[in-house]
Biopython code that builds the backbone (N, CA, C, O; Angstrom):
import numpy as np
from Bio.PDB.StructureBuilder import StructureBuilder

atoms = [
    (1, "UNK", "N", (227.829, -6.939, -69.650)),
    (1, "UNK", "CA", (228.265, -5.616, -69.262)),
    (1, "UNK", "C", (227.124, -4.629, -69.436)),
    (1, "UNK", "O", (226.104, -4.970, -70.037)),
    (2, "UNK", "N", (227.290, -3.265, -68.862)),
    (2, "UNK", "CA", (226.456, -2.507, -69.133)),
    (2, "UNK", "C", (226.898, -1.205, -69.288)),
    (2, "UNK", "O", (228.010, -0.867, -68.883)),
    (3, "UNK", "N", (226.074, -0.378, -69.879)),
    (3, "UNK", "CA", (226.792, 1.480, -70.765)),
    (3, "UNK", "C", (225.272, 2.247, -70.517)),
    (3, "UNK", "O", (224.122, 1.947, -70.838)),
    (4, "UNK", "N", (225.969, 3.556, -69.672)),
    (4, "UNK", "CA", (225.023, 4.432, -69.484)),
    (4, "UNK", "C", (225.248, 5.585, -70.859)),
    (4, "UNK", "O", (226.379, 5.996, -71.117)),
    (5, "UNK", "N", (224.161, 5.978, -71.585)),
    (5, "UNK", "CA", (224.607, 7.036, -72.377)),
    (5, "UNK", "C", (223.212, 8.177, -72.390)),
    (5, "UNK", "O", (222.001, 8.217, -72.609)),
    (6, "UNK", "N", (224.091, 8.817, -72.085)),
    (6, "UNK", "CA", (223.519, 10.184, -72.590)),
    (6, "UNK", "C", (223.639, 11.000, -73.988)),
    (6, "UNK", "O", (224.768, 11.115, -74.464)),
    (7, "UNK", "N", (222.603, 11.537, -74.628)),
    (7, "UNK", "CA", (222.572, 11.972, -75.728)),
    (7, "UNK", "C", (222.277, 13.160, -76.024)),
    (7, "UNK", "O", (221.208, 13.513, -75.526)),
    (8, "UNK", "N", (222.869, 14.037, -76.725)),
    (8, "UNK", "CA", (222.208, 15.617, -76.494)),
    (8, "UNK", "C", (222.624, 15.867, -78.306)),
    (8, "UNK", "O", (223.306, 15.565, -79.285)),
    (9, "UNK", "N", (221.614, 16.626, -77.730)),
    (9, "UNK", "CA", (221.486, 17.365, -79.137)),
    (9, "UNK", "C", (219.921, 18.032, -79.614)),
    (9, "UNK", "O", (219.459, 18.949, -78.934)),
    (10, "UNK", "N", (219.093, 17.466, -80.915)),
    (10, "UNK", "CA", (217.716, 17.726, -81.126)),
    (10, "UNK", "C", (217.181, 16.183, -81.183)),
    (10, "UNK", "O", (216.935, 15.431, -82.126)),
    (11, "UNK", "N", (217.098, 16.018, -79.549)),
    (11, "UNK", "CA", (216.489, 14.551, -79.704)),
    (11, "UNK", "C", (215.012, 14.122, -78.499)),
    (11, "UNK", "O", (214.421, 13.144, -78.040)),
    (12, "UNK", "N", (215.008, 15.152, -78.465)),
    (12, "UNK", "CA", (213.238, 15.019, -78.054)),
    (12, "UNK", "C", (212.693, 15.633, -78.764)),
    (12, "UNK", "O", (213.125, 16.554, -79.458)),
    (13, "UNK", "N", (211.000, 14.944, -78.653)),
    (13, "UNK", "CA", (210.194, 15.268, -79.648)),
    (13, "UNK", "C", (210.113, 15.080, -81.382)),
    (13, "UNK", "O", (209.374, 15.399, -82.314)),
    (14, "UNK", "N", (211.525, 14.266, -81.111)),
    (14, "UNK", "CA", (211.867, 13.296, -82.427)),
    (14, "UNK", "C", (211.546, 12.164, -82.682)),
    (14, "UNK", "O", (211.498, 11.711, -83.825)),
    (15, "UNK", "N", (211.270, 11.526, -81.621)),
    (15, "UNK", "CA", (210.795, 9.877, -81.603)),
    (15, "UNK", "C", (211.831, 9.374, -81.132)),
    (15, "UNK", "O", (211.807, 8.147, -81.231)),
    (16, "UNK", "N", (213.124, 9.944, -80.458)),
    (16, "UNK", "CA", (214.228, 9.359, -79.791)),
    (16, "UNK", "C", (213.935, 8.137, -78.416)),
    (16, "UNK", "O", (214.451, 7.098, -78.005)),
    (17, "UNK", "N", (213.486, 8.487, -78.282)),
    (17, "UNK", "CA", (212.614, 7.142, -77.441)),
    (17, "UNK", "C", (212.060, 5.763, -78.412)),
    (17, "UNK", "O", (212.463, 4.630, -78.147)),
    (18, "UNK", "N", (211.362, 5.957, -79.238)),
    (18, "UNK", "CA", (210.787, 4.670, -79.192)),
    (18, "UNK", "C", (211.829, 4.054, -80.248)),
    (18, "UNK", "O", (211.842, 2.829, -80.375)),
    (19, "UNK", "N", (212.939, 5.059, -81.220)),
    (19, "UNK", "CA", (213.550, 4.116, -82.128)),
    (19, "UNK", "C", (214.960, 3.870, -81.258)),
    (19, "UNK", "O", (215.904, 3.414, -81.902)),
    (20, "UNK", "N", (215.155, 4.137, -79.873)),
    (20, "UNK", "CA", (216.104, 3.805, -79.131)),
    (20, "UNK", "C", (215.545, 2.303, -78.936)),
    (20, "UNK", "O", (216.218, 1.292, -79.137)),
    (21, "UNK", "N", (214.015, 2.332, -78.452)),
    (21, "UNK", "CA", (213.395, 0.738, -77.553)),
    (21, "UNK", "C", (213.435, -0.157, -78.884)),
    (21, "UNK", "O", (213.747, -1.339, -78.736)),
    (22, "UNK", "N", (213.084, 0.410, -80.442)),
    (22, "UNK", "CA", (213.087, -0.816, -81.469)),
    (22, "UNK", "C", (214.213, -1.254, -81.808)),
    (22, "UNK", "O", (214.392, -2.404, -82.211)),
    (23, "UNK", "N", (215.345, -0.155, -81.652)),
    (23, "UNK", "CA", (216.836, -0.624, -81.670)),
    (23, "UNK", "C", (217.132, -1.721, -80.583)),
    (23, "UNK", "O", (217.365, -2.914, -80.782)),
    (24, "UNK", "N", (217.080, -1.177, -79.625)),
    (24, "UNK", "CA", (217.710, -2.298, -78.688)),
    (24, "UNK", "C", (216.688, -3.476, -78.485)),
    (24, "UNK", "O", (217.023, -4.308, -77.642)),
    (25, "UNK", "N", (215.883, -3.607, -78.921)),
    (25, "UNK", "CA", (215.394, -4.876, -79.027)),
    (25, "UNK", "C", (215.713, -5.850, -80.075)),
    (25, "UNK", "O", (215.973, -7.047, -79.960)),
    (26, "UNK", "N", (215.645, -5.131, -81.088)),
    (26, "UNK", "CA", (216.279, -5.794, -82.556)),
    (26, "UNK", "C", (217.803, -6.429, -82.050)),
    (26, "UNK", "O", (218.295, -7.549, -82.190)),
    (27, "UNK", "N", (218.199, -5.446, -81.538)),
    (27, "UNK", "CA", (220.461, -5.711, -80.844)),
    (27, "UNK", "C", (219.730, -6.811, -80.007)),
    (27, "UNK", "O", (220.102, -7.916, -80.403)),
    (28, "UNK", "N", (218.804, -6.905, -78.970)),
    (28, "UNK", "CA", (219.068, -7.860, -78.197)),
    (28, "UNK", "C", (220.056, -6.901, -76.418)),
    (28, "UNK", "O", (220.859, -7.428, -75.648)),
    (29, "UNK", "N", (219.644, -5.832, -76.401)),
    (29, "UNK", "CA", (220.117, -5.390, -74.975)),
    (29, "UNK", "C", (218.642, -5.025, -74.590)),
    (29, "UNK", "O", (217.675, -4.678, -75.267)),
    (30, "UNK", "N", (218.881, -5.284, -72.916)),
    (30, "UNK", "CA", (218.127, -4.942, -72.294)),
    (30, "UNK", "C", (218.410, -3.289, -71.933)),
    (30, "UNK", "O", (219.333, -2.587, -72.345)),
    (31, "UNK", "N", (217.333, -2.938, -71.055)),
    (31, "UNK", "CA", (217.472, -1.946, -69.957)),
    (31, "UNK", "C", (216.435, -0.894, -70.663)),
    (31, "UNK", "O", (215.554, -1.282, -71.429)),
    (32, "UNK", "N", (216.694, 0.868, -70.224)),
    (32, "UNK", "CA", (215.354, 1.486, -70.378)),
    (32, "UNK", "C", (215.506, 3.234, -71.020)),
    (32, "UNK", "O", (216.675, 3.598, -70.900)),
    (33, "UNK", "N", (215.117, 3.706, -71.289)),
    (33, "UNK", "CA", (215.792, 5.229, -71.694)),
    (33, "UNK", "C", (214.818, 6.425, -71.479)),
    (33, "UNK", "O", (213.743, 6.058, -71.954)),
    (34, "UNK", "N", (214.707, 7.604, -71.015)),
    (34, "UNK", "CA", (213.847, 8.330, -70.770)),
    (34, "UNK", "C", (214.524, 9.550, -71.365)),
    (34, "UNK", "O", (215.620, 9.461, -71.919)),
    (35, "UNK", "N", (213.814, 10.772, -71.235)),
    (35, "UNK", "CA", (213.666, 12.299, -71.353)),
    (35, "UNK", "C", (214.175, 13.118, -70.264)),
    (35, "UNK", "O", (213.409, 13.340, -69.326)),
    (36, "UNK", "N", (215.358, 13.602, -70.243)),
    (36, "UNK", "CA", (216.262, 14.704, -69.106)),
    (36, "UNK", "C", (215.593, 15.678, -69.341)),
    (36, "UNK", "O", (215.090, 15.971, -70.426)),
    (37, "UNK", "N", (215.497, 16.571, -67.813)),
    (37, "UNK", "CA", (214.920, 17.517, -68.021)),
    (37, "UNK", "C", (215.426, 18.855, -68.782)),
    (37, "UNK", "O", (215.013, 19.956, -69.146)),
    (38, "UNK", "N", (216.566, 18.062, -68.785)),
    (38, "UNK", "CA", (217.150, 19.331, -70.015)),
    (38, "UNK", "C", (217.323, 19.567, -71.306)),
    (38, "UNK", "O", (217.844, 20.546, -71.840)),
    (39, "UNK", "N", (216.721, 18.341, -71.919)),
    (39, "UNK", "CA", (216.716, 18.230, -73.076)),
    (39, "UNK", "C", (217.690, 17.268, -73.491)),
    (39, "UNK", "O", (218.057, 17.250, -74.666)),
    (40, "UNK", "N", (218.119, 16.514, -72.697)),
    (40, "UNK", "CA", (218.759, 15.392, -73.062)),
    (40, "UNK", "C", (218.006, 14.070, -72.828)),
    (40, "UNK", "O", (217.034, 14.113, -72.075)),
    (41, "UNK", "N", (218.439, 12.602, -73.537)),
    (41, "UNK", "CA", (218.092, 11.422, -73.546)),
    (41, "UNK", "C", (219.203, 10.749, -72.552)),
    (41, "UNK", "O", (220.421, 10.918, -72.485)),
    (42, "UNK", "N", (218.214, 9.830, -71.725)),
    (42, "UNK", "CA", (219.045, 8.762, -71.097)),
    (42, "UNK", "C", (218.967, 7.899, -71.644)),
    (42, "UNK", "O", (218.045, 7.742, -72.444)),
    (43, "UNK", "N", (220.141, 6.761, -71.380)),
    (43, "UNK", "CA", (219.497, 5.207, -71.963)),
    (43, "UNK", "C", (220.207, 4.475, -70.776)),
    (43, "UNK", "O", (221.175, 5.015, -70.240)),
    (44, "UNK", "N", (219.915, 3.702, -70.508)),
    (44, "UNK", "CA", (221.050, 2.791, -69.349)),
    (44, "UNK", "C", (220.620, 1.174, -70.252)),
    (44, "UNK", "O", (219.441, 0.895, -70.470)),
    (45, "UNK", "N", (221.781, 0.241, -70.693)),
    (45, "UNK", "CA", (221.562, -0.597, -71.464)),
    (45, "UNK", "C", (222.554, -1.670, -70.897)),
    (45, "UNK", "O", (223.677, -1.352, -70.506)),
    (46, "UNK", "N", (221.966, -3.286, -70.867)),
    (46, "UNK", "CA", (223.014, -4.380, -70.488)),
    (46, "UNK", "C", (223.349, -5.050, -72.119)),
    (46, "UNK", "O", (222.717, -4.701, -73.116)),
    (47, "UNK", "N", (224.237, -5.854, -72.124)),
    (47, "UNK", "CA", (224.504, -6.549, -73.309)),
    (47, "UNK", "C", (226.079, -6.847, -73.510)),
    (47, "UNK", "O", (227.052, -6.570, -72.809)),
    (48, "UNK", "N", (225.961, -7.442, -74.595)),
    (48, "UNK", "CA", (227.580, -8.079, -74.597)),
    (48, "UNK", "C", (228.265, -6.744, -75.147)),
    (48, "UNK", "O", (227.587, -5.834, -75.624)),
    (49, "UNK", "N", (229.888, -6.683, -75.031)),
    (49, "UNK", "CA", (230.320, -5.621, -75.930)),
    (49, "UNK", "C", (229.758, -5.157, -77.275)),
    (49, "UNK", "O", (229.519, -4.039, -77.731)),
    (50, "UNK", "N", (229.653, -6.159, -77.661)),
    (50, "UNK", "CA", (229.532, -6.049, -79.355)),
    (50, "UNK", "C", (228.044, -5.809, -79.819)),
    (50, "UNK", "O", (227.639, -5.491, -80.938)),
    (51, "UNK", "N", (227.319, -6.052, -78.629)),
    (51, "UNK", "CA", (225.560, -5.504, -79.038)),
    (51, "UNK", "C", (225.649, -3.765, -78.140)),
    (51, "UNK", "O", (225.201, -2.703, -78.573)),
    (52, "UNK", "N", (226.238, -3.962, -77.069)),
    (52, "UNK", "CA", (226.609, -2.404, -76.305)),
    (52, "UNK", "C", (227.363, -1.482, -77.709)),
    (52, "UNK", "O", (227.318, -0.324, -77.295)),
    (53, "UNK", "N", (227.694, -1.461, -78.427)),
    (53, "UNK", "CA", (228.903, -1.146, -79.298)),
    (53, "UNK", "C", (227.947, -0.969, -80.211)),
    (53, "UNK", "O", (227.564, 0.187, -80.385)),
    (54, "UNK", "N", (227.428, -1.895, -80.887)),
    (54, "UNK", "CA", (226.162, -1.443, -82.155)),
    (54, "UNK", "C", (224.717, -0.709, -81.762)),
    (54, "UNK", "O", (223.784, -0.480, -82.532)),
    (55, "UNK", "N", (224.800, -0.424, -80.426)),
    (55, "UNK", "CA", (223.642, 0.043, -79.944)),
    (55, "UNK", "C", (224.131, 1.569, -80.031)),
    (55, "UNK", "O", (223.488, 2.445, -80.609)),
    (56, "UNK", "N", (225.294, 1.757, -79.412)),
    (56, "UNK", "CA", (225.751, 2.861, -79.154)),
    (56, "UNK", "C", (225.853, 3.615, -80.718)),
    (56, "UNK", "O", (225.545, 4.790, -80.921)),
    (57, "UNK", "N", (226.348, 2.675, -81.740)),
    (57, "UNK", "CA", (226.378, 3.492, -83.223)),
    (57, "UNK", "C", (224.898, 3.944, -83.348)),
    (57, "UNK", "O", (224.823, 5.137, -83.643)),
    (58, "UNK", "N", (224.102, 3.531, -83.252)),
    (58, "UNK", "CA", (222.282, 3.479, -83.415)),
    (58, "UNK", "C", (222.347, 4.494, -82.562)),
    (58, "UNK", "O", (222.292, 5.177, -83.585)),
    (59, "UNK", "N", (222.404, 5.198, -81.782)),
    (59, "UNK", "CA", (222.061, 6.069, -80.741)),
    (59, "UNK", "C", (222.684, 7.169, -81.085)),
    (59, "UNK", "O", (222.230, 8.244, -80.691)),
    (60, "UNK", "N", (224.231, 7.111, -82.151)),
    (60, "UNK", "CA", (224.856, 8.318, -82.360)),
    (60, "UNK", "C", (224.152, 8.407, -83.558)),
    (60, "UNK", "O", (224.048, 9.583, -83.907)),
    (61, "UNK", "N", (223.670, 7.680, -84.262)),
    (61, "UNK", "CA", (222.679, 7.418, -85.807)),
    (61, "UNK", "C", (221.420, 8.962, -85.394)),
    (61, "UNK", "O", (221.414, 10.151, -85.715)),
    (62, "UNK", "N", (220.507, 8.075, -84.547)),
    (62, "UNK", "CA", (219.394, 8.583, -84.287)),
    (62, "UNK", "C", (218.258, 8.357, -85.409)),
    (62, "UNK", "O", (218.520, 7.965, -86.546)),
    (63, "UNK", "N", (217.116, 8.619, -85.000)),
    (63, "UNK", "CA", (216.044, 8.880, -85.943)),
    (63, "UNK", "C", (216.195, 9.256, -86.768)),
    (63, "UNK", "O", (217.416, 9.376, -86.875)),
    (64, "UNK", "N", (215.554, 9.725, -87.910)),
    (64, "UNK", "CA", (215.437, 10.622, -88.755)),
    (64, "UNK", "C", (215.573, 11.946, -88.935)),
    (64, "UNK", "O", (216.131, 12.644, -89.782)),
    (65, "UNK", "N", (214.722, 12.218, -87.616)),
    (65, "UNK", "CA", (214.271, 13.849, -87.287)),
    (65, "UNK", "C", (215.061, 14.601, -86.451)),
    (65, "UNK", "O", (214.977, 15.817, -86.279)),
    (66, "UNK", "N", (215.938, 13.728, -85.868)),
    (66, "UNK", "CA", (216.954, 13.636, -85.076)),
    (66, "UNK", "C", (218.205, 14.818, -85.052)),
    (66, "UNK", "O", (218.141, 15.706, -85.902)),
    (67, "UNK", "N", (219.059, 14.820, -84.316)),
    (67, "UNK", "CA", (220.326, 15.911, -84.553)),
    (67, "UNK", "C", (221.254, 15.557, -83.516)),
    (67, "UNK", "O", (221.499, 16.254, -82.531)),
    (68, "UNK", "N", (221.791, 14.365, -83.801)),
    (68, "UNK", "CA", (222.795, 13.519, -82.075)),
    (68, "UNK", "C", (224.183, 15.245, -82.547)),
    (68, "UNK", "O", (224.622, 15.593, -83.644)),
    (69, "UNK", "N", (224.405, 15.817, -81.220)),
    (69, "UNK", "CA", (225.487, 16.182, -81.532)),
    (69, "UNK", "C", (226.426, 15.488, -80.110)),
    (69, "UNK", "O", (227.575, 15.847, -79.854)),
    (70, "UNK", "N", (225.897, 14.774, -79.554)),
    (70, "UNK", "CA", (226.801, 14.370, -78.501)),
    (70, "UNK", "C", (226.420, 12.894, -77.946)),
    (70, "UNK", "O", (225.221, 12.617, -77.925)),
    (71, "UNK", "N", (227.425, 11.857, -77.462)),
    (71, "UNK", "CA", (226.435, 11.083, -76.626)),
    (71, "UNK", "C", (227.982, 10.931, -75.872)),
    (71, "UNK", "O", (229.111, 10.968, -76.360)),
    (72, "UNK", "N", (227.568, 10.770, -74.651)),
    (72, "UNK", "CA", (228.679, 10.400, -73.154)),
    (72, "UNK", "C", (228.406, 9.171, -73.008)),
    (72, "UNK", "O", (227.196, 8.946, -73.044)),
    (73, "UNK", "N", (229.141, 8.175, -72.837)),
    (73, "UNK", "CA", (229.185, 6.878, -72.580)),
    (73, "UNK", "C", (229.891, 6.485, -71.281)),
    (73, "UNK", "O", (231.109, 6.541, -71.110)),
    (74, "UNK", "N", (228.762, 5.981, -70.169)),
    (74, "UNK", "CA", (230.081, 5.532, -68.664)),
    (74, "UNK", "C", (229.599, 4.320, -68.868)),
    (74, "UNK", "O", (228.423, 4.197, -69.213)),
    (75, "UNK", "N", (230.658, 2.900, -68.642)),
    (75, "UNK", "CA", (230.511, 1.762, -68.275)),
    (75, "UNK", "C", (229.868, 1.838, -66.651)),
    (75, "UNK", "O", (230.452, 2.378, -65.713)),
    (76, "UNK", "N", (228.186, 0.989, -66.556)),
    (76, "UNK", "CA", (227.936, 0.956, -64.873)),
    (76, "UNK", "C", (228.055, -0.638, -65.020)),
    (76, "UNK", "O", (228.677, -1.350, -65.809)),
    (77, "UNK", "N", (226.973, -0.977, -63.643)),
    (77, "UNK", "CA", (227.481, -2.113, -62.944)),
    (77, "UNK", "C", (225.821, -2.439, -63.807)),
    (77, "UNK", "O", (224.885, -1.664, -64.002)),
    (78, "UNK", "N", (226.000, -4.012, -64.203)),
    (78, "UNK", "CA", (225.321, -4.127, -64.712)),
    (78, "UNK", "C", (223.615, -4.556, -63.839)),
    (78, "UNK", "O", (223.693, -5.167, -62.773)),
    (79, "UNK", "N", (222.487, -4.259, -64.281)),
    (79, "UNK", "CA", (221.055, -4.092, -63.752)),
    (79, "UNK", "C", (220.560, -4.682, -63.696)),
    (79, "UNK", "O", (221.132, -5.649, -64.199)),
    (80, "UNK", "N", (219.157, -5.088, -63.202)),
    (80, "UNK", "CA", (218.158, -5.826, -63.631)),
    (80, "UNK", "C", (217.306, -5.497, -64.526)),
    (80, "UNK", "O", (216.582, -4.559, -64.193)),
    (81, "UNK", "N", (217.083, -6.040, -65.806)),
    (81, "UNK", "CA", (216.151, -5.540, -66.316)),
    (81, "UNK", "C", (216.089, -6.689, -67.602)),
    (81, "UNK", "O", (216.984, -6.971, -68.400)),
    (82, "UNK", "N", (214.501, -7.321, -67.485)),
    (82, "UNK", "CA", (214.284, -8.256, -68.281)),
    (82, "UNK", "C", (214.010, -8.426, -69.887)),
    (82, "UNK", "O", (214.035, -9.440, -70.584)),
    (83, "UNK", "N", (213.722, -6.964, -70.238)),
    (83, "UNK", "CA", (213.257, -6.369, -71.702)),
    (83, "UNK", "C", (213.697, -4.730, -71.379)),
    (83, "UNK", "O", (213.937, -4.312, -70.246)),
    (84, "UNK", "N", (213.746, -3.932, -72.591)),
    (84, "UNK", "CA", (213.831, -2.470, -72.802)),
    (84, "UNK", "C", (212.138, -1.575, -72.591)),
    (84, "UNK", "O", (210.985, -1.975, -72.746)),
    (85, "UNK", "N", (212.656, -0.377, -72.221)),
    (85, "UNK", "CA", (211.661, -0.109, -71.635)),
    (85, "UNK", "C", (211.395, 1.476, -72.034)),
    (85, "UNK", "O", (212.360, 2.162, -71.697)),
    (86, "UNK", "N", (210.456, 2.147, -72.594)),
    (86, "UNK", "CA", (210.883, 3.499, -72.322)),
    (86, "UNK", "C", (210.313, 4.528, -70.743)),
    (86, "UNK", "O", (209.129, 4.600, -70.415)),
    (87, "UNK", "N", (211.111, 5.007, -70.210)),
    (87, "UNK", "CA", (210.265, 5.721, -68.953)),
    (87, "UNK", "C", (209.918, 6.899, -68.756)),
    (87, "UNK", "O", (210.685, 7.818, -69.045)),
    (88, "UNK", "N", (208.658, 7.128, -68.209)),
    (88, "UNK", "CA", (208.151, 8.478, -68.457)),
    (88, "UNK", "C", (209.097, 8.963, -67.271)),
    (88, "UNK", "O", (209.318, 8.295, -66.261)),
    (89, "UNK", "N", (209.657, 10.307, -67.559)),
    (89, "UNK", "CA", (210.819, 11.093, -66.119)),
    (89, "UNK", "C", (211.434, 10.501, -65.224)),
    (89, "UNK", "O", (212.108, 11.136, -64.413)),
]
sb = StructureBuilder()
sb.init_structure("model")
sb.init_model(0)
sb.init_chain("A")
sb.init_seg("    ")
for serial, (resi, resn, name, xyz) in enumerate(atoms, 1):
    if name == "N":
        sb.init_residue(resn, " ", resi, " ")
    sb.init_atom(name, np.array(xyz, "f"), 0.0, 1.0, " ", f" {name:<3s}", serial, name[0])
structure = sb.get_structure()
């Protein structure tokens, strides 16, 4: 399966990117996450429920420096994508 999430809050310029890519590699989901131009994080991620599900706690977690006050979760159709990735825009 696969889960698009968006994250808002104080999460750029936190390192929300790269401890999203060490998370989901550690879980074992694929797919890739970038920087909205509004100050939000994308992530688009494949994986079983139960790694989609612990990824998603990690993402409401955040970094350190972090401040998740939101994340939106839509089930999509699941992607191609062979490893996690972070993307510039």
């Amino acid at each position: 399966m696969a889960r698009r999430f968006v994250i808002s809050g104080r999460v750029q310029g936190v390192g929300f990117r790269a401890f999203a890519e060490r998370e989901a590699r550690q879980i074992g989901v694929t797919g890739w996450v970038r920087n909205l131009d509004d100050g939000r994080v994308e992530v688009q991620a494949n994986g079983s429920e139960t790694q989609l599900d612990q990824f998603e706690g990690m993402l409401r977690q955040g970094p350190r420096w972090s401040d998740v006050r939101g994340v939106e979760t839509l089930e999509i159709a699941v992607f191609a994508a062979a490893s996690f990735s972070v993307r510039r825009g």
